[in-house]
C-alpha positions as a printed NumPy array, in Angstrom:
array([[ -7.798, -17.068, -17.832],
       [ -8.083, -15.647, -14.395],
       [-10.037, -12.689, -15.814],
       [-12.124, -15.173, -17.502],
       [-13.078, -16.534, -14.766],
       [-13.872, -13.909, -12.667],
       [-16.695, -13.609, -15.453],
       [-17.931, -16.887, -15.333],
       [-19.145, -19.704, -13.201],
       [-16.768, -22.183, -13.467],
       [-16.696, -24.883, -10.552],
       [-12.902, -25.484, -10.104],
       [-13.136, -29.065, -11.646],
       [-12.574, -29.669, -15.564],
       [-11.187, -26.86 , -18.095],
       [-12.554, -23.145, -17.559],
       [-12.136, -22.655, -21.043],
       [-14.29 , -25.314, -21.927],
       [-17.753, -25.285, -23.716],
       [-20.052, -26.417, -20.064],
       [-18.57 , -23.08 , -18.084],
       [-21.039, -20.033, -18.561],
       [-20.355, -16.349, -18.611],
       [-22.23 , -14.706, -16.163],
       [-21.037, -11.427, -16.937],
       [-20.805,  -8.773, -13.412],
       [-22.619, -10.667, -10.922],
       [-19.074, -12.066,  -9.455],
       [-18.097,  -8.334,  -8.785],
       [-22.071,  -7.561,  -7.873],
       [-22.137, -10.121,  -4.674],
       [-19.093,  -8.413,  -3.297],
       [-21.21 ,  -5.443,  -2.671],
       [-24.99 ,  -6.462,  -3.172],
       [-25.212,  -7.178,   0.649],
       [-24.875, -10.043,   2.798],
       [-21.803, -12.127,   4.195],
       [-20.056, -11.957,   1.18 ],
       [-20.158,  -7.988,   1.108],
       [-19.847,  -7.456,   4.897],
       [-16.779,  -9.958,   4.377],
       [-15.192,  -8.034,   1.487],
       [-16.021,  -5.037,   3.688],
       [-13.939,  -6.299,   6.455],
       [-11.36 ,  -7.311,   4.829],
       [-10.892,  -4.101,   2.991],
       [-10.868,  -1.841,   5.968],
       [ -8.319,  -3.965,   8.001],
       [ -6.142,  -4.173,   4.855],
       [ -6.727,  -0.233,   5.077],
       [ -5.415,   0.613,   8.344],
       [ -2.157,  -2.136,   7.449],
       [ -1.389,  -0.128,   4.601],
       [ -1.948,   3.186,   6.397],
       [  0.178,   2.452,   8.819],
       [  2.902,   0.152,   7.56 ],
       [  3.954,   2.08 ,   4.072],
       [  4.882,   5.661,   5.959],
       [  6.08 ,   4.207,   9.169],
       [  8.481,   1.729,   6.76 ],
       [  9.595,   4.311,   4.669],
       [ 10.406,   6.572,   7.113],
       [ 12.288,   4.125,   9.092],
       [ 14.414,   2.87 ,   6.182],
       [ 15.359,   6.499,   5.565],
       [ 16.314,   7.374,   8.885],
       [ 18.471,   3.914,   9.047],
       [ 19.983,   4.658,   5.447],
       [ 21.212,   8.12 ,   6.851],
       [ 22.646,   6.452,   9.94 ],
       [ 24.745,   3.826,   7.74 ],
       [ 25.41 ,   6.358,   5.896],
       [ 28.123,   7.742,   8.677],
       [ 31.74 ,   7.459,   8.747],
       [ 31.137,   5.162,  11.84 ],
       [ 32.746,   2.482,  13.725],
       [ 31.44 ,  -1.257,  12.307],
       [ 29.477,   0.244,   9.945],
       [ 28.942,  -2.788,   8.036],
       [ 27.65 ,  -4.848,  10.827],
       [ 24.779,  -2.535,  11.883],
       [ 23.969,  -2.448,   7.898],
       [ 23.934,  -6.432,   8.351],
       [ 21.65 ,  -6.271,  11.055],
       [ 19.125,  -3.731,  10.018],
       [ 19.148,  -6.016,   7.047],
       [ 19.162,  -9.589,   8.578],
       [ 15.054,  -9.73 ,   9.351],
       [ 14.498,  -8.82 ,   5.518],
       [ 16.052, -11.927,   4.143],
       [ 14.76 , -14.126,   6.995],
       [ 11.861, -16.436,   6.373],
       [  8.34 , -14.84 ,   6.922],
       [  6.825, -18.378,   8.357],
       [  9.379, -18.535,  10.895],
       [  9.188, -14.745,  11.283],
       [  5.432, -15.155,  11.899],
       [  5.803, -18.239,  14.204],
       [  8.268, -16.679,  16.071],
       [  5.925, -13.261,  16.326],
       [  3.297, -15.971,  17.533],
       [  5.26 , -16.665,  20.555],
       [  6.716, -13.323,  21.665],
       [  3.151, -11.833,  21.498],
       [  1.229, -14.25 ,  23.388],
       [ -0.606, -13.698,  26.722],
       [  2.395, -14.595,  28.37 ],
       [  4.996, -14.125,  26.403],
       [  8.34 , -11.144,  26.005],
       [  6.545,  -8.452,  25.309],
       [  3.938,  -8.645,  27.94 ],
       [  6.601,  -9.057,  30.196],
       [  8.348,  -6.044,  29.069],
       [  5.323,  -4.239,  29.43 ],
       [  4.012,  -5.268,  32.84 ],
       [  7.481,  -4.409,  33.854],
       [  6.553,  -0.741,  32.641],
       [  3.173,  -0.889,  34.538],
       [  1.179,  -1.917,  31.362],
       [ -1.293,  -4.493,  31.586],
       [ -0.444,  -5.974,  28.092],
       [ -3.748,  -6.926,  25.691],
       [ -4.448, -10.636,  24.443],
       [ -2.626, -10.086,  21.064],
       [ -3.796, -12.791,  18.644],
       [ -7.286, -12.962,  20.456],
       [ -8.584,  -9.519,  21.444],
       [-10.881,  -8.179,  18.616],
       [-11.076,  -5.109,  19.632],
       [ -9.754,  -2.146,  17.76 ],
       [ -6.592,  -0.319,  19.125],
       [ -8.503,   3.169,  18.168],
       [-11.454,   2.056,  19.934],
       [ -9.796,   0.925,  23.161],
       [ -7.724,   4.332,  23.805],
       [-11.205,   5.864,  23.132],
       [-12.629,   3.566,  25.625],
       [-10.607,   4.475,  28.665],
       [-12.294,   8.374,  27.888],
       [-15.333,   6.851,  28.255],
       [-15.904,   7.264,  24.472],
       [-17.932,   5.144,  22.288],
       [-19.05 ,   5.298,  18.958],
       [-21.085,   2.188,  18.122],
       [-23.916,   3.224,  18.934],
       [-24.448,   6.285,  17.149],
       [-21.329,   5.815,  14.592],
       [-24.077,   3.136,  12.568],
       [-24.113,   3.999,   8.947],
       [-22.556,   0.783,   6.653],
       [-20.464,   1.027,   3.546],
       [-19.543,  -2.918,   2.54 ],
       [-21.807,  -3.797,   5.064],
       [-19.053,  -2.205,   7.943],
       [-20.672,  -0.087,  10.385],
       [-18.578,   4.04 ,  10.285],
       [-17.531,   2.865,  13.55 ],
       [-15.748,   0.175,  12.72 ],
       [-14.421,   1.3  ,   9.642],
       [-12.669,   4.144,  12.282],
       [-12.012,   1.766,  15.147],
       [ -8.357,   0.911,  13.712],
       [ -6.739,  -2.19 ,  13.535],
       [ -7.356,  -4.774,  16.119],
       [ -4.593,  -5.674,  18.217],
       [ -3.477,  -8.93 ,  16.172],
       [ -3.107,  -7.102,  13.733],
       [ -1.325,  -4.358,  14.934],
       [  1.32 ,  -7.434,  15.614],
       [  1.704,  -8.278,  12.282],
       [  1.944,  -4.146,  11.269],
       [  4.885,  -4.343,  13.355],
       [  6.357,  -7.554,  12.042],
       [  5.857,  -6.083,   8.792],
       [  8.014,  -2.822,   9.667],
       [ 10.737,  -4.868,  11.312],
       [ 11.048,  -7.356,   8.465],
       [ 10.567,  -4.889,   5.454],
       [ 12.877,  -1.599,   6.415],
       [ 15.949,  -3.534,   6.321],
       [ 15.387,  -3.751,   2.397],
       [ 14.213,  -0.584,   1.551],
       [ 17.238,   0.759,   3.588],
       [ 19.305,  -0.548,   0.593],
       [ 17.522,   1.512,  -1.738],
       [ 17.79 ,   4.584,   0.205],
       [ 21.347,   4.022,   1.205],
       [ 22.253,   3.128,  -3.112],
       [ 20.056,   6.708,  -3.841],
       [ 22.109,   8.367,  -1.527],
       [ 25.63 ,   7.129,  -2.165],
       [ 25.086,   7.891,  -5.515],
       [ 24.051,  12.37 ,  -4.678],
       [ 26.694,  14.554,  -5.476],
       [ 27.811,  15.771,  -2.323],
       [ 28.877,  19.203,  -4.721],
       [ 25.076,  19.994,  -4.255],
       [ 25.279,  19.774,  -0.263],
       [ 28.463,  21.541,   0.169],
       [ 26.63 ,  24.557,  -1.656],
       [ 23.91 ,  24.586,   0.611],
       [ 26.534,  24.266,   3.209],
       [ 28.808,  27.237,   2.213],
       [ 25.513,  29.505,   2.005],
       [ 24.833,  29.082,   5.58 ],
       [ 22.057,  25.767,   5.769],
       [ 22.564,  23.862,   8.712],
       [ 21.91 ,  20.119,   8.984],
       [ 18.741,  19.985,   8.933],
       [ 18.359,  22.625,   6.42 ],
       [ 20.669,  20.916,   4.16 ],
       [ 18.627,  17.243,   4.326],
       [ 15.377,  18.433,   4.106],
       [ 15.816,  21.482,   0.867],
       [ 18.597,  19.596,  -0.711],
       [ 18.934,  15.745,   0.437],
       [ 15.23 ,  14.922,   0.264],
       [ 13.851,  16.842,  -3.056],
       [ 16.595,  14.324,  -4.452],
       [ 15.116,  10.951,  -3.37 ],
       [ 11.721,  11.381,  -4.971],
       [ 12.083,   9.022,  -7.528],
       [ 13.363,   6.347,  -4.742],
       [ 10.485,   7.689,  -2.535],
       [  8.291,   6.686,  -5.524],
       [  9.821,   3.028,  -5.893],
       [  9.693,   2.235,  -2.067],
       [  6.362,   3.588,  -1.899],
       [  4.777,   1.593,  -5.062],
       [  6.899,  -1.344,  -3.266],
       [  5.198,  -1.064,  -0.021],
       [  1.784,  -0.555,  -1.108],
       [  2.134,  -3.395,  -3.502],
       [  3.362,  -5.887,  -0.091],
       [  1.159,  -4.567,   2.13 ],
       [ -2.032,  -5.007,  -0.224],
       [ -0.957,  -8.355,  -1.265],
       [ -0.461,  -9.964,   2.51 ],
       [ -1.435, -12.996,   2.65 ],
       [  1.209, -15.815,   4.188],
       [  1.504, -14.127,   7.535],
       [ -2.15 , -14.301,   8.07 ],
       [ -2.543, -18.009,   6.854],
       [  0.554, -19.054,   8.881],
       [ -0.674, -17.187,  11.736],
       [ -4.48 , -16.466,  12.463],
       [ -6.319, -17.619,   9.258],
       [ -8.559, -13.96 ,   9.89 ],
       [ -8.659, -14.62 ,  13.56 ],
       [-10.166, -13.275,  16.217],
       [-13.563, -12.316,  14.688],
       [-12.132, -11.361,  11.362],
       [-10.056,  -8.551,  12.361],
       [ -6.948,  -9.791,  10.142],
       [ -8.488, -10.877,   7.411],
       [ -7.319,  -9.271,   3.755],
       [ -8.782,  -9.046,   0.441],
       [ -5.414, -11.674,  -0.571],
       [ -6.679, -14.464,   1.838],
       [-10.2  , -13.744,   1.449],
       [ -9.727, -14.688,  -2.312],
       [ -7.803, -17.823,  -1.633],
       [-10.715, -18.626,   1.145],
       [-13.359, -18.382,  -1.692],
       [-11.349, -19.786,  -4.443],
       [ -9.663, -22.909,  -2.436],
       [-12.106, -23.325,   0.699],
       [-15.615, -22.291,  -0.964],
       [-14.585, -23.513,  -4.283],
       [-16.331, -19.787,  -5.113],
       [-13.733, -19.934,  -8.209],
       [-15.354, -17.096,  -9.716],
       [-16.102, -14.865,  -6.553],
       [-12.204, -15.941,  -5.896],
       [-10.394, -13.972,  -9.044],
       [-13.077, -10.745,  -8.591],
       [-11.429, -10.265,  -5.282],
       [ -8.325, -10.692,  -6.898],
       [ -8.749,  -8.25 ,  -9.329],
       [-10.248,  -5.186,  -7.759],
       [ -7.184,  -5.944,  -5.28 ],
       [ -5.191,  -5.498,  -8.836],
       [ -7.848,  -2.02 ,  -9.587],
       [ -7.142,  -0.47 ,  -6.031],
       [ -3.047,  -1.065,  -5.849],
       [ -3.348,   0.72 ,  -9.597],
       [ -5.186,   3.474,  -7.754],
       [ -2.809,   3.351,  -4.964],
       [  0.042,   3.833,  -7.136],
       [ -1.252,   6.611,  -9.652],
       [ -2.232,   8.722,  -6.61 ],
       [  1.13 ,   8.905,  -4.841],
       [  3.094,   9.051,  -8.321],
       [  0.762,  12.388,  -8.682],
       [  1.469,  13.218,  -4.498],
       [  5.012,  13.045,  -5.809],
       [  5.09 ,  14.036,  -9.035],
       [  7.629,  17.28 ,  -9.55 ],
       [  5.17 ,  20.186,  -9.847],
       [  7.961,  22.527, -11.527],
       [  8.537,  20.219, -14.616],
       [  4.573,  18.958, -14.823],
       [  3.966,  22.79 , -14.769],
       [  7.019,  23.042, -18.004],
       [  5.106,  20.149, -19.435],
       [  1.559,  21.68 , -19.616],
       [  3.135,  25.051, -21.003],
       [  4.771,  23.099, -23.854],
       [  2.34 ,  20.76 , -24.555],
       [ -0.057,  24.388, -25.249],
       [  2.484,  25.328, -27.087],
       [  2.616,  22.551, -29.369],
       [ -0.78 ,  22.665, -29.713],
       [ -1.213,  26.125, -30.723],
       [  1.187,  25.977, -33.226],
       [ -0.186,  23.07 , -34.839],
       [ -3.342,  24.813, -34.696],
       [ -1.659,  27.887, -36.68 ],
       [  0.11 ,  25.705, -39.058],
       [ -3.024,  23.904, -40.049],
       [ -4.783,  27.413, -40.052],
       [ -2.107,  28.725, -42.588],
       [ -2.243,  25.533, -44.531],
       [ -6.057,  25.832, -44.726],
       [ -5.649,  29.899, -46.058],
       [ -3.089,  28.604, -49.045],
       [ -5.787,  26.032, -50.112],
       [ -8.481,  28.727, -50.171],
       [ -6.426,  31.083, -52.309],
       [ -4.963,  28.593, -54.383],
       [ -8.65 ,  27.629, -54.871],
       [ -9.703,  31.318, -55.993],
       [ -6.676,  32.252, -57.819],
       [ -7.297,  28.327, -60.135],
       [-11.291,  29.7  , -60.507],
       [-10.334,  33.191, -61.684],
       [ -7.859,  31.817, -64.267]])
C-alpha cells in the first residue's frame, strides 16, 4: 500500500485504495529532485544522513571489536565491565537523547570539561556550522565561495563541510549507545574460533598482533558483514533522536531522509511525497548493503566460484554440442537407409 502510494496522490483522509485516489505515476520521486525546497530539502537531508553514516558505522564497529577483545581477557570482574559496555545499549534512546540534551548544552559537562582543557566549547544544538568547515576556518580557509556547484540543490561546499556540530552530538550518542550491542556479536564470533588456528600461528613465530590481524580478523568477516548491514540499516533509519531532540534544528543540519518523510507525510499531509522518501531510503540501504557484502566478500572462493561456474558452462556447451552431432548423423544414417 505504501508503494502505492508513493505513486499516487492520495490526501491522507479516506481509503488509498479507493476509486477517488489517482495514480500519478513518477512525479512523487520527480519533485525530490526537479528543484526547489523540496529537492534542496531532500538534498540536505541526504548529505547530513551521509556524514552520520560515514562516521558512526566504522567508528562503532571498530569500537565494539576492540571492547569484545578486551572482555575477551582472563581479567578481574570481567562480567561487570561486559555489563557496562552494554548498559547504554538497552537504555531508552528518549532519555538517552534528553539526557545528551543537557550534557551538551552551552553550559553544560562537557563544556566544562573542555574549558578546563583550554577549549572554548561550540553551541552544540545551535551552531550550524559544519565541524569540517570550522577547523578549515581557523586556516583561514573557505570554500563557499568558489566550492558553488549544487547536486540536490546542496552547494559542493556544503556537501564537504561535514556534519554540523548537533549533529556530531548525536554521532556520538549513537557510538556510545550502539557498541555495547555489537560487542555481543563480536565477543559470541570470537568465543566460538578455535583457538587450534591461533596457537599455529603462534608456534610459527606470529606475534600478537600478527596473530589478530592474519588469523583473528580474516575469521570475523561474516560478523563484520552482520554488524555492518546492522549499522548502516540504524544509522539510515534515525529518526527518534532527532524528533525527541532538534526536530532538524539549527538550520537543518540534523535533518534525515527518516524524519523528512514523517515531516511530509504527518506535518504536510504530502502522503505521497512522504513514502518516495521512504523508499529510495529502502533503494540506498539496498545499495549500502550490496556494496560492503562485495568490500567483504572472500575473493579466494568468489575467484573458485567464477572458475566453476565456466566450467559448468563449457561442459554444458560440449554436451549439447555432442548431443547436436548424434542428431545430425542419426539424421543421415535414417536418409541413406
Amino acid at each position: 500500500m505504501a508503494a502505492w502510494v508513493s505513486v499516487s496522490d492520495w490526501s491522507g483522509i479516506g481509503n488509498p485504495l479507493s476509486g477517488s485516489v489517482n495514480f500519478v505515476g513518477a512525479d512523487n520521486y520527480t519533485e525530490l529532485v526537479a528543484g526547489g525546497l523540496a529537492t534542496r530539502d531532500f538534498g540536505v537531508a541526504l548529505r547530513n544522513n551521509l556524514w552520520y553514516v560515514l562516521l558512526v558505522v566504522p567508528t562503532q564497529t571498530l569500537l565494539s571489536l576492540f571492547l569484545a577483545v578486551l572482555v575477551n581477557q582472563k581479567v578481574m570482574a570481567r562480567g561487570v565491565f561486559r555489563t557496562a559496555f552494554y548498559f547504554p545499549s538497552v537504555t531508552s534512546s528518549v532519555a538517552i537523547t534528553v539526557l545528551w540534551l543537557f550534557l551538551f548544552s552551552a553550559s553544560g559537562a562537557v563544556n566544562k570539561i573542555l574549558s578546563y582543557l583550554g577549549v572554548h566549547g561550540p553551541n552544540w544544538f545551535h551552531d550550524p556550522t559544519g565541524i569540517v568547515a570550522a577547523f578549515l576556518s581557523l586556516f583561514g580557509i573557505d570554500g563557499s565561495r568558489t566550492l558553488t556547484g549544487r547536486f540536490l540543490g546542496v552547494t559542493a561546499w556544503e556537501w564537504l563541510s561535514g556534519p554540523s556540530f548537533a549533529m556530531t552530538a548525536f554521532i556520538i550518542m549513537a557510538v556510545f549507545t550502539t557498541s555495547g550491542t555489537f560487542m555481543l556479536i563480536f565477543l559470541s564470533a570470537l568465543q566460538s574460533l578455535s583457538p587450534s588456528v591461533d596457537e599455529a600461528a603462534m608456534i610459527d613465530g606470529a606475534g600478537t598482533w600478527t596473530r589478530f590481524w592474519r588469523v583473528t580478523v580474516p575469521q570475523l568477516k561474516p560478523t563484520f558483514f552482520t554488524v555492518i548491514t546492522l549499522g548502516l540499516i540504524g544509522c539510515w533509519q534515525v529518526f527518534d533522536q532527532i524528533y525527541t531532540g532538534t526536530q532538524g534544528d539549527p538550520g537543518k543540519t540534523t535533518l534525515t531522509p527518516a524524519y523528512l518523510s514523517y515531516q511530509a507525510a504527518f506535518a504536510n499531509q504530502k502522503w505521497g511525497r512522504g513514502s518516495a522518501i521512504a523508499f529510495v531510503l529502502f533503494a540506498i540501504i539496498i545499495l549500502f548493503t550490496l556494496l560492503q557484502r562485495w568490500v567483504l566478500r572472500d575473493k579466494d572462493e568468489a575467484r573458485a566460484r567464477r572458475i566453476e561456474r565456466r566450467r559448468l558452462r563449457q561442459s554444458r556447451h560440449r554436451r549439447r554440442g555432442a548431443g547436436q552431432a548424434v542428431t545430425v548423423n542419426d539424421v543421415v544414417e535414417g536418409a541413406g537407409k
